[in-house]
C-alpha positions in Angstrom: -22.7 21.6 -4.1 -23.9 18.0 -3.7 -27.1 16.6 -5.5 -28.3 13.3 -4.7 -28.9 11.0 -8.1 -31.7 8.6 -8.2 -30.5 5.5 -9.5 -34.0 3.5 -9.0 -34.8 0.5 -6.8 -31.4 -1.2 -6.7 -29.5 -0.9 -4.0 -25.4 -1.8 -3.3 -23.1 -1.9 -0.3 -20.2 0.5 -1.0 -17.1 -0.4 1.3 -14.1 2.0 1.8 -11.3 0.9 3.1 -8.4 2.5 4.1 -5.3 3.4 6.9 -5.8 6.2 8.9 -6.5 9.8 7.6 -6.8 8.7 4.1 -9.8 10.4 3.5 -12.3 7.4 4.3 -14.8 9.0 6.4 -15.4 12.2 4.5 -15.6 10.3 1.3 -17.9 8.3 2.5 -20.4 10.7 3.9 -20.2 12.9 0.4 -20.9 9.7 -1.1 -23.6 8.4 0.9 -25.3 12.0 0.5 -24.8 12.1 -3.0 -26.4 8.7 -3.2 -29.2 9.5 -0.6 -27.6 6.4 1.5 -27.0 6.1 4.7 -23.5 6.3 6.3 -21.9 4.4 8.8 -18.7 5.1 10.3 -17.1 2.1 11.3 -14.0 3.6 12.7 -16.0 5.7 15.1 -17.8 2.3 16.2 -14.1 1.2 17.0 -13.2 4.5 18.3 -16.3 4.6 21.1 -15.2 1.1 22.1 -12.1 2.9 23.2 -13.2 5.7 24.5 -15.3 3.8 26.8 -12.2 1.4 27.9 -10.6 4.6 28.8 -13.6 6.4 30.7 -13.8 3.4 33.1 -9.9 3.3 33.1 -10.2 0.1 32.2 -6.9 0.1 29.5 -4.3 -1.6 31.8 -6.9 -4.4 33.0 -7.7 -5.1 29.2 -4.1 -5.1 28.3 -3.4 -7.5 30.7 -6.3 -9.5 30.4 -7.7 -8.9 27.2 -11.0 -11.1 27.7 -11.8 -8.8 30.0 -13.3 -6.7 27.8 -16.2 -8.7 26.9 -18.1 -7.7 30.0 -18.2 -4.2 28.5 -19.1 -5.0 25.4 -22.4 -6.8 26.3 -24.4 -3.7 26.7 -22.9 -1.5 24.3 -24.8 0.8 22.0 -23.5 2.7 19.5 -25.7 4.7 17.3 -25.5 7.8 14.6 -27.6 10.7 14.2 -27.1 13.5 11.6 -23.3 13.1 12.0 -23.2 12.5 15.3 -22.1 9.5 17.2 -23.7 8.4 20.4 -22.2 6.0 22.8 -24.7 4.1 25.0 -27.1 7.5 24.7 -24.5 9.9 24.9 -23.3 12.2 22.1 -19.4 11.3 22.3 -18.5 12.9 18.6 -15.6 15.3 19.7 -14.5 12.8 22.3 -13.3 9.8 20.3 -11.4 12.0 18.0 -9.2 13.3 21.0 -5.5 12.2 20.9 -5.6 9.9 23.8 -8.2 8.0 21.7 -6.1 7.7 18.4 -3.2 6.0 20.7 -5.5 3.2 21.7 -7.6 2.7 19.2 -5.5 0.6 17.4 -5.0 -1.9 20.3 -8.6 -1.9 20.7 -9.4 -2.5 17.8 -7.1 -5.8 17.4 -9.3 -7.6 20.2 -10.9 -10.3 18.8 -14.3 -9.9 21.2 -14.1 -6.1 20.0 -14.0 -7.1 16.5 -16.6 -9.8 16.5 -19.3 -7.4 18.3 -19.2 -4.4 16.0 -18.7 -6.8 12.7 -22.3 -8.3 13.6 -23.8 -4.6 14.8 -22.2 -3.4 10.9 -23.4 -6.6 9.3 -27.2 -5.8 10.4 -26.9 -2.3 10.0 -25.8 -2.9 6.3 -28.8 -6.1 6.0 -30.9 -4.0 3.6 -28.3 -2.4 1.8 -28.1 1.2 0.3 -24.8 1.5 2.8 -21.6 3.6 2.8 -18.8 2.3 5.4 -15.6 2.8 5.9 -12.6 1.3 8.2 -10.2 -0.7 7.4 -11.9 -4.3 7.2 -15.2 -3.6 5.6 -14.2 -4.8 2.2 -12.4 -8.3 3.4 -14.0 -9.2 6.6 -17.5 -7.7 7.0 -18.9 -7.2 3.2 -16.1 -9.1 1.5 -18.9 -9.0 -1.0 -20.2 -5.7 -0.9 -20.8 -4.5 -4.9 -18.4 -2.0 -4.5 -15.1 -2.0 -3.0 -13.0 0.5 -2.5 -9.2 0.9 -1.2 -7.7 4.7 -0.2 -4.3 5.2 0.0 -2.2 8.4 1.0 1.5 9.7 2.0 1.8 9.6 5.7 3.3 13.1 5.4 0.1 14.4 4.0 -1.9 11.7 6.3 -0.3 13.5 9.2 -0.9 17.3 7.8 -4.4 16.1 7.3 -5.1 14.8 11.0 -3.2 18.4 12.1 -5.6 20.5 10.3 -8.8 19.0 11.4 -7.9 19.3 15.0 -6.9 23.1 14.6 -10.4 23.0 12.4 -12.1 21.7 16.0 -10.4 24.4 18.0 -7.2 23.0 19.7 -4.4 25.1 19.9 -1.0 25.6 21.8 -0.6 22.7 24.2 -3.8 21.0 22.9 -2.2 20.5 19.5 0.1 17.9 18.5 3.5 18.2 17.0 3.3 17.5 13.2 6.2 15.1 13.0 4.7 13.2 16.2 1.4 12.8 14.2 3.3 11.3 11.5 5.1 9.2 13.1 1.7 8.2 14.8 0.5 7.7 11.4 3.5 5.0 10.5 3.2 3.0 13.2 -1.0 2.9 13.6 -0.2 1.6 9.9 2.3 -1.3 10.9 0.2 -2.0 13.8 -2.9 -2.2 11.5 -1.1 -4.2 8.9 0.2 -6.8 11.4 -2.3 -7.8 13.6 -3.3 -11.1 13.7 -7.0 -10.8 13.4 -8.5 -9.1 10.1 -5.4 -6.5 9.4 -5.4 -3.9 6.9 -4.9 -5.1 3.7 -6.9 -4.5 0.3 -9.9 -7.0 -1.0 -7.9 -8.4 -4.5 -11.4 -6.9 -6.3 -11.1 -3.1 -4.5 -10.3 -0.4 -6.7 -7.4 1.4 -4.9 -7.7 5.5 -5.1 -4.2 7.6 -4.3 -5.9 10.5 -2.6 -2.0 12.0 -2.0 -2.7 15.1 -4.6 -6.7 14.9 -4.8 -8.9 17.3 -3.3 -11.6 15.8 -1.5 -14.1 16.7 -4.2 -11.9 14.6 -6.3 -11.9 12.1 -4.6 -15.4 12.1 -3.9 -16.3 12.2 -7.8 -14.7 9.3 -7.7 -15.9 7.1 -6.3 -19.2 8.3 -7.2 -18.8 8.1 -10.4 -17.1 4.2 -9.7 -20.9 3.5 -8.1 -22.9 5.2 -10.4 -21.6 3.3 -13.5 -21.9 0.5 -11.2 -25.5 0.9 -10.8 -26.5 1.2 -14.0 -24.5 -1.4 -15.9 -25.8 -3.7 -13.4 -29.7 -2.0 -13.0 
């Protein structure tokens, strides 16, 4: 069970960073309700951006012309609600986690107008502080001086078995469901594609604390970090 702890008027920024499936988002949410902080999950910010680029079947045009983008991005909205995500009003929270999504996101999410548009929406939704995020930039590019930084790595094997239980958790099945070496291999190159990029790739802040979550539960991991901002907290208090 999860019991939020007081830790008085101080408040931090607690950035988790990550590749794909390592656990980010649901550590962060545990954490952030632990905490009684709000969560914000970056990489469904990135993930609307593409679900929207694929809605208008806009994906050829932008990767053709990838300034072309920006005209979409001028009236974007992207807010959460217990859990849910809503794209310009519009409750899209199964939809970006569809497969089709996880193909693109990656490109989308290298665009430099893309990247600049959510890092300012992030940076004034974490202004007052008392934040969880995750994604894979948060530490280095977008808080590089959050309080606490945190860096969450797993086996792309387990990555992949990960990503194929929480689809067949949302009800896909038969043709609906991937195969579990294609997810894998997904996994391997979303990472090399992620690490490479020109503009803010994945790599760890040199002050983030970096968690193998390979064997961990998700309790475990969530303790954790806990734990990581609770001492935090009150040395610092």
């Amino acid at each position: 069970m999860l019991v939020k702890h007081t830790t008085g008027n101080r408040r931090i920024i607690i950035a988790i960073d990550g590749p794909a499936a390592s656990g980010k988002s649901t550590t962060a949410r545990k954490v952030a309700e632990m905490l009684g902080y709000t969560y914000i999950d970056t990489g469904a910010m990135f993930r609307s951006v593409t679900l929207k680029v694929l809605e208008l079947g806009m994906i050829d045009t932008v990767r053709s012309l990838p300034d072309s983008i920006e005209a979409l991005l001028q009236d974007l909205s992207i807010t959460f609600c217990d859990d849910r995500v809503f794209l310009d009003g519009r409750d899209v929270t199964s939809a970006i986690r569809e497969n089709r999504v996880s193909r693109e996101v990656s490109f989308i999410s290298s665009l430099g107008p893309v990247r600049q548009r959510l890092r300012l929406m992030q940076q004034e939704m974490g202004r007052l502080k008392g934040v969880v995020m995750d994604g894979r930039d948060i530490g280095t590019v977008v808080f590089p001086d959050a309080e606490l930084k945190i860096f969450l790595i797993a086996d792309a094997r387990e990555r992949a078995a990960r990503r194929y239980a929480e689809l067949v958790a949302k009800g896909a099945s038969g043709s609906d469901l991937p195969d579990p070496g294609m997810l894998e291999r997904e996994i391997v190159e979303r990472d090399r594609a992620d690490a490479q990029r020109a503009l803010a790739p994945l790599k760890k802040h040199p002050d983030a604390i970096e968690i193998d979550t390979s064997e961990l539960s998700i309790d475990e991991q969530v303790k954790m970090v806990r734990d990581l901002a609770l001492a935090l907290l009150q040395r610092e208090g």
